[in-house]
N, C-alpha and C positions, 0 to 999 in steps of 0.2 A: 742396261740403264744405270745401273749404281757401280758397276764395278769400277774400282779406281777410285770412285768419288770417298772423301773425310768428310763424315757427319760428326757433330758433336751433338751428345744427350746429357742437358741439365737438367739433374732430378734435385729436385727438392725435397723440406720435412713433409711428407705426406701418406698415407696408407696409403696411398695408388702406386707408391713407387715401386714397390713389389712388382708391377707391370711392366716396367719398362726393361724388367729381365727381357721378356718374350719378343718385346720390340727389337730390343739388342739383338739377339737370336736370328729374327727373320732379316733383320740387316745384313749380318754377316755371313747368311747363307746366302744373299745375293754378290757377295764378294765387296759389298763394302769398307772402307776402312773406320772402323767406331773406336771411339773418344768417349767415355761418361766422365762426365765433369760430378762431382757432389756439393751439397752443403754436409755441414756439420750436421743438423738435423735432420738430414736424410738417412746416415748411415746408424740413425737409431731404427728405422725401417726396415735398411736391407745393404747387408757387407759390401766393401765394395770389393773383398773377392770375386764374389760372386759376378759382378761386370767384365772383373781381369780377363777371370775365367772364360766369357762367353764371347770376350773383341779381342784377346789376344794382348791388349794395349794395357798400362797402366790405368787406374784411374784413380783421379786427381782431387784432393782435396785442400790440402796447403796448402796457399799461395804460396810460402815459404819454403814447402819441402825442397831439398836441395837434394834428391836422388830424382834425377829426371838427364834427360837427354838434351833439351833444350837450354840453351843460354837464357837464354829470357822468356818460361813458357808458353804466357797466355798471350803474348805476341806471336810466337810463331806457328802456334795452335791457330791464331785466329788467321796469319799469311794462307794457311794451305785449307782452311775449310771452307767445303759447299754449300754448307745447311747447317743452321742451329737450330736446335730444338731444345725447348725450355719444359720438359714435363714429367711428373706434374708441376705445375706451376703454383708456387702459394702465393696468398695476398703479398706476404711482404718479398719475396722477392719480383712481386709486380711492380709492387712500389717502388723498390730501388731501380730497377731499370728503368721506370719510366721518368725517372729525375736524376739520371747518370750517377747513382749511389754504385760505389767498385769497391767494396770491404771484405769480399772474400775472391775466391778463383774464380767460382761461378759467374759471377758478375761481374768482376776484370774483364774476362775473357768475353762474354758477353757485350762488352762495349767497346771491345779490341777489334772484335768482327764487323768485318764490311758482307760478307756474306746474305742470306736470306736471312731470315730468323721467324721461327714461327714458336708460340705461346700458346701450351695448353693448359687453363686451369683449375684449381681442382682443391676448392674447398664447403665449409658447411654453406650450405644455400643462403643464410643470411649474411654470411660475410660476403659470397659472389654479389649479392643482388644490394650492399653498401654502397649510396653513391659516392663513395671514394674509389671504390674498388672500380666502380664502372668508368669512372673520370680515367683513372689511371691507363686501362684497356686502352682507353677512347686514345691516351697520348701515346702510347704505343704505337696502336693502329696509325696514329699521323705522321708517326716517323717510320712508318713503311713496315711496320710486323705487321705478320696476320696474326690473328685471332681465333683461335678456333675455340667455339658453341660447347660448353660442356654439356653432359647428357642428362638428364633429368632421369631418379628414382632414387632407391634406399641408398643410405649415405651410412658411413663407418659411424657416425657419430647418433644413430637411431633416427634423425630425417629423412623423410623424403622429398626430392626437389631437385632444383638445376645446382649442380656443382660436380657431378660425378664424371670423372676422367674420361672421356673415350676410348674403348678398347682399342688395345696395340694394331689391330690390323687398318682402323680409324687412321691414326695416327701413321702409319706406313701410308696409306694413300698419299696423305697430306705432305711427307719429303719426296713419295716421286713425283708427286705433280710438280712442287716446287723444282725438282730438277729437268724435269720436262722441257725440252724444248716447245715455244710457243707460238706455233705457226698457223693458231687459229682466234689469237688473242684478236678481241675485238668483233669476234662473230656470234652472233645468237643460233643456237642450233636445238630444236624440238626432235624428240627421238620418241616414240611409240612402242610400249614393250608390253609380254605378257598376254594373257586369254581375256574375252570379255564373257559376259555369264547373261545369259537371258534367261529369266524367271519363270517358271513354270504354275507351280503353288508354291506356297509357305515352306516345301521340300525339296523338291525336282529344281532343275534348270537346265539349259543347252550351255554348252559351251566348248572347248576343246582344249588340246593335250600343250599349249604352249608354254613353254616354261619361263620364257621372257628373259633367257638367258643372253640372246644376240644380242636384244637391244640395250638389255644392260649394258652391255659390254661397249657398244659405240656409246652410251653415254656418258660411258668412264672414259674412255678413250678420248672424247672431242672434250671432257673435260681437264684434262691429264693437258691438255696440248694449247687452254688459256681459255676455250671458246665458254660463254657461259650459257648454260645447260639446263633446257626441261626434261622434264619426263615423265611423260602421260603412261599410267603403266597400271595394268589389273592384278587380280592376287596373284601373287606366286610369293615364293619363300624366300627371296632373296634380298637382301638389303642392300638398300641405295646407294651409289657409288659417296661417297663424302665429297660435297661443295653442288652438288645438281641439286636443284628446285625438282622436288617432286611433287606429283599429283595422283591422289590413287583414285580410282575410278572404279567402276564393278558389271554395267552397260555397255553396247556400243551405245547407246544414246552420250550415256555417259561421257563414252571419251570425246563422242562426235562434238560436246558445249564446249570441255576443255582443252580440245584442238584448236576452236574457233574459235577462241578465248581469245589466243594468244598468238595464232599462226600468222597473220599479218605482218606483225615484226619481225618474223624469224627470215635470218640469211638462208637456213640451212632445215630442211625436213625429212628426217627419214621414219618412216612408218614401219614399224619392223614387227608391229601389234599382227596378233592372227585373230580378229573379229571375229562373232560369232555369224554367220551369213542369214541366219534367220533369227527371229524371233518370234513365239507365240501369240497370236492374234488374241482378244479377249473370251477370256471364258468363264461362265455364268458361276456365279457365288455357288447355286445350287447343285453343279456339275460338280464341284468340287468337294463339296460334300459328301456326294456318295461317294468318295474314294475308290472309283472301280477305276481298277489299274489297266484294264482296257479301253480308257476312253482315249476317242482318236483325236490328237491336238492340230488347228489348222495353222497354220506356218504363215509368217511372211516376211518378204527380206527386210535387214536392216538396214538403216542408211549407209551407203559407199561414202565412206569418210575420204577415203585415197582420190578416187574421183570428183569429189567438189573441193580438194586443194588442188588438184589440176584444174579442174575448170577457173577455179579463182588466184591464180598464183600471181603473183604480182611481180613485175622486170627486174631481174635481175637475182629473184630467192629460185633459191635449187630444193626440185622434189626430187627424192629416193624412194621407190616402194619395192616390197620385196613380194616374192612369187614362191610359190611352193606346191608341186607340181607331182606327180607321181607318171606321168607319160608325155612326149610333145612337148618338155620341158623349155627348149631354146622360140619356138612356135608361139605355144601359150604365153610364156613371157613377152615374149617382141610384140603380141596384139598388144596385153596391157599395156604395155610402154607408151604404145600410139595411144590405145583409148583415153587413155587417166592422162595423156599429155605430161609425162613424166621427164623427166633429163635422163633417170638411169634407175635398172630394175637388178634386182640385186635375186637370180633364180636358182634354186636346187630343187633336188630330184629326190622326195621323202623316203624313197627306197633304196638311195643309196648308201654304204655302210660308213656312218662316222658322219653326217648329215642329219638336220632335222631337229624334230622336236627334241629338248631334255637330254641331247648332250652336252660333252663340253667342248666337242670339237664343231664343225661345216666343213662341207664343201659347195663351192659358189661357184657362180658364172655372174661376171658383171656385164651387163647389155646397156648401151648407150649410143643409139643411131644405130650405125651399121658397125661399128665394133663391140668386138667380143671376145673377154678378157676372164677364161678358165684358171680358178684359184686349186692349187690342190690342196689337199688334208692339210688342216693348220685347227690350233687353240679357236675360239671365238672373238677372245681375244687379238689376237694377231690378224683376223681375217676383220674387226673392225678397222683398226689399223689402216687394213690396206685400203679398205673401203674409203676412209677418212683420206686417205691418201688421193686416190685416186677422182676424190669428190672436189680437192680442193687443185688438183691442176687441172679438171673442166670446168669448174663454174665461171 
C-alpha cells in the first residue's frame, strides 16, 4: 500500500512532536518514501537529525537553505507527493494555512501541494476550543483538508481536555486510508464485533471467548476503502479503527436496539458479533442472597439479531452472517444461509489450527447460493479484505 508512495510530515512547536519520530518509523518500514518538513519552533522539541536518521531524506527547514537537491524545493516536494500531513499542528500554523500565509517551508510547501492534506491538532484545550481556532479548522475543512479530532486527557501544560495529539498509530491509519483506493465511497456498511455478556448477579455472567478481532478488522477495512462505518461492538480490548462511528454495547438486547437503530439505512451488514445464545431468565432477590454456588439457573434464548435482519431486509442491502462451527461445517452453514435469508455466510471450523476465536489469523469459506469459495490461512485482516471484496462484486 505505501510502498513508492512520498508522504511529507509537517511538525510543528509542539511537545507532541517528540511523536512523530515513531510515525516516521512505521512509515518507512512500509517502504514508504518520507519527507519531515519543520518549523523553527519545532526543532526546540526534537533535532531534525533525528528525522534524517529515521527517512533516510533530509529534513527541511530553510526555505533558503541552498544545500538541497532540488532547483526549486517546495515546488518539487509538492510535484511528487501523495499525502501531507501537518502534525502536530499548532494554532498558528492553522492560522496561516487557512489564509494562504507561506512565511516559512512548511507552509510554502504546504500551499504548493495539490495532494491530500490532513491536519492534526495539538494544543492547550483553551486555545483548540477558541472560536478562532475553530473558525480556522472549519476553512480548512472547506477547502478539502481533513480534520482530525484531537484526543482528550492530561496535556503537557498540567490540563486536561481535548487538544492532545493522537497517537502515531492514529495518525498511520489516517495516511493509509487517505491513499486507499475508494471503491466503497458512498456506502454505509454496519459490522457487528466482539462477545455479548448476559447477567447473572452483581458477579457472574454468560458470555463467550470472542475477541471481536474479525469484525474489527472489516470495519477498518470497508473503512480504509471510503464506505462509512458502524460498529456495534461488546468489550474487548481493542481500540476502534480511526474514522468508524462506534457503539459499545454489553447485552444481546443491547446490541439487538443498536442494530435496529440504525440497520435500515445501511447498504451493507456484516454481523461478525458471536452473541451470547442464552440468557438468564429471572431470579428471586432472595435466591441470590443465599449465595449458594449451587443454585441451578433456568436459561432462555436471546433474541436472533441475525435473523430479523434477514426477515426485515429491505431491496437492494446485502446481509453477511458468519458461522462458527466445530463439525458439518459447509452443512450447518448452508442451512443458516437459507434460514436467516442471508446473501452470504462467512463459515469456519473452531478446530481448525490458525482459525477462530482470539487469533490473528482465519480461515474461511465464503457460501453464497450454491457457490463456494475456500480462503486459506491469511491475517484477519487480508481475509476482510477479500470478504469486502468479494461482497462488492455480488451485491
Amino acid at each position: 500500500m505505501l510502498k513508492g508512495k512520498h508522504i511529507i510530515l509537517g511538525v510543528t512547536g509542539s511537545i507532541a512532536a517528540y511523536k512523530i519520530a515513531s510515525l516516521a518509523s512505521m512509515l518507512k518500514k512500509q517502504a514508504a518514501d518520507v519527507t519531515v518538513i519543520m518549523t523553527r519552533n519545532a526543532t526546540n522539541f526534537i533535532n531534525p537529525i533525528t528525522f534524517e536518521t529515521l527517512t533516510g531524506n533530509k529534513c527541511l527547514v530553510d526555505t533558503f537553505d541552498r544545500n538541497f537537491e532540488f532547483s526549486v524545493e517546495h515546488v518539487s516536494l509538492a510535484k511528487q507527493t501523495d499525502v501531507f500531513l501537518v502534525a502536530p499542528a499548532s494554532a498558528n500554523v492553522i492560522a496561516k494555512a487557512a489564509h494562504g500565509i507561506a512565511d516559512d517551508m512548511l507552509t510554502t510547501t504546504l500551499l504548493a501541494c495539490e495532494c491530500p492534506k490532513i491536519i492534526a491538532p495539538a494544543m492547550n484545550t483553551r486555545m483548540y476550543q477558541n472560536p478562532i481556532v475553530q473558525d480556522n479548522l472549519r476553512v480548512l475543512e472547506q477547502y478539502g483538508m481533513e480534520v482530525i479530532s484531537p484526543a482528550k486527557g492530561y496535556l503537557a501544560c498540567g490540563d486536561t481536555g481535548e487538544g492532545k495529539m493522537p497517537e502515531p498509530e492514529v495518525l498511520y491509519q489516517f495516511i493509509v486510508k487517505t491513499l486507499h483506493p475508494k471503491d466503497m465511497k458512498g456506502l454505509k456498511v454496519l459490522v457487528t464485533a466482539g462477545p455479548t455478556m448476559e447477567k447473572i448477579d452483581p458477579v457472574r455472567f454468560i458470555s463467550n471467548h470472542s475477541s471481536g478481532k474479525m469484525g474489527y478488522a472489516i470495519a477498518g477495512a470497508a473503512m480504509m476503502r471510503g464506505a462509512e462505518v458502524t460498529l456495534v461492538t461488546g468489550k474487548t480490548g481493542l481500540a476502534a479503527p480511526a474514522g468508524v462511528h462506534t457503539k459499545e454495547i454489553i447485552s444481546a438486547a443491547d446490541m439487538s436496539e443498536a442494530v435496529k437503530a440504525c440497520a435500515r439505512e445501511q447498504d451493507i451488514i456484516v454481523k461478525a458479533a458471536a452473541v451470547a445464545d442464552y440468557r438468564p431468565k429471572y431470579i428471586a432477590e432472595e435466591k441470590v442472597k443465599k449465595k449458594d454456588s449451587d443454585m441451578s439457573i433456568e436459561l432462555e434464548r436471546t433474541e436472533d439479531i441475525l435473523g430479523f435482519l434477514g426477515a426485515h431486509k429491505r431491496e437492494g442491502q446485502f446481509l453477511c452472517g458468519f458461522s462458527m462451527e466445530t463439525e458439518n461445517v459447509i452443512e450447518n452453514s448452508r442451512a443458516k444461509l437459507t434460514k436467516k435469508n442471508l446473501d452470504l455466510i462467512v463459515a469456519n471450523n473452531l478446530k481448525q489450527q490458525g482459525a477462530g476465536f482470539g487469533t490473528d489469523t482465519n480461515v474461511v469459506t465464503l457460501l453464497s447460493g450454491d457457490e463456494v469459495v475456500e480462503l486459506p490461512i491469511m491475517s484477519k485482516e487480508e481475509v476482510a479484505d477479500r470478504l469486502l471484496d468479494y461482497i462488492l462484486e455480488h451485491r
